[in-house]
C-alpha angles and dihedrals in degrees: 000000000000127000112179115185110214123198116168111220088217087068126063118279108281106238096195106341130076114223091224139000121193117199137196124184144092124279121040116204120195109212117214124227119277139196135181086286104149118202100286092053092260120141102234128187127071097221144031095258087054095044092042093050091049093034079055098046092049078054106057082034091067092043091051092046081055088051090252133119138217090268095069092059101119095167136022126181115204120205116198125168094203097042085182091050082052090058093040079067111034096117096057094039085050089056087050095055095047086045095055109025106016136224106305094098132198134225100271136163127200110222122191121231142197090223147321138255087260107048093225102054112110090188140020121187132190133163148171123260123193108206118208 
């Protein structure tokens, strides 16, 4: 399995995002969404920093059930529904990615959203994965 990161040096330097990332492998897995849903189907977390840790954590749970790591990660979606609290934090949101999946990263986007399927949840994240 092959992930090549690809950042242009005609676009602006990539903080925490790849501009492309082109994969080769064998097995694709598609990521659901996740939010900061603990075990019992409760959003945990006060605050965007603690949804998006355990959101991301739901997240990397599901690839290595799949038998992948955070390194095989070629593409992220981030939902927030407060796109300027997500700024506001990017820093620190930036220290939990690297935490928890490094520093390999993949091609990802933040979209802003109205709301989200549980009404508590401040951020969902899913992502596609390409396996050797």
């Amino acid at each position: 399995m092959s992930l090549r990161r690809i950042n242009p040096a005609e676009l602006s330097p990539p903080s925490g995002f790849s501009h492309a990332v082109s994969a080769t492998g064998r097995t694709l897995v598609m990521l659901a969404g996740q939010t900061a849903l603990d075990a019992s189907g409760a959003v945990v977390g006060d605050d965007l920093p603690a949804q998006f840790r355990r959101a991301l954590g739901n997240l990397l749970t599901a690839l290595r059930a799949a038998g992948g790591t955070p390194a095989d990660l070629a593409r992220v979606t981030v939902y927030a529904t407060d796109v300027a609290d997500y700024r506001a934090h990017a820093a620190e949101l930036g220290r939990i990615w690297r935490e928890s999946a490094g520093r390999d990263y993949p091609a990802m986007a933040v979209i802003g959203a109205v709301r989200l399927w549980d009404e508590q949840a401040l951020v969902e994240i899913d992502g596609i994965a390409v396996l050797p």
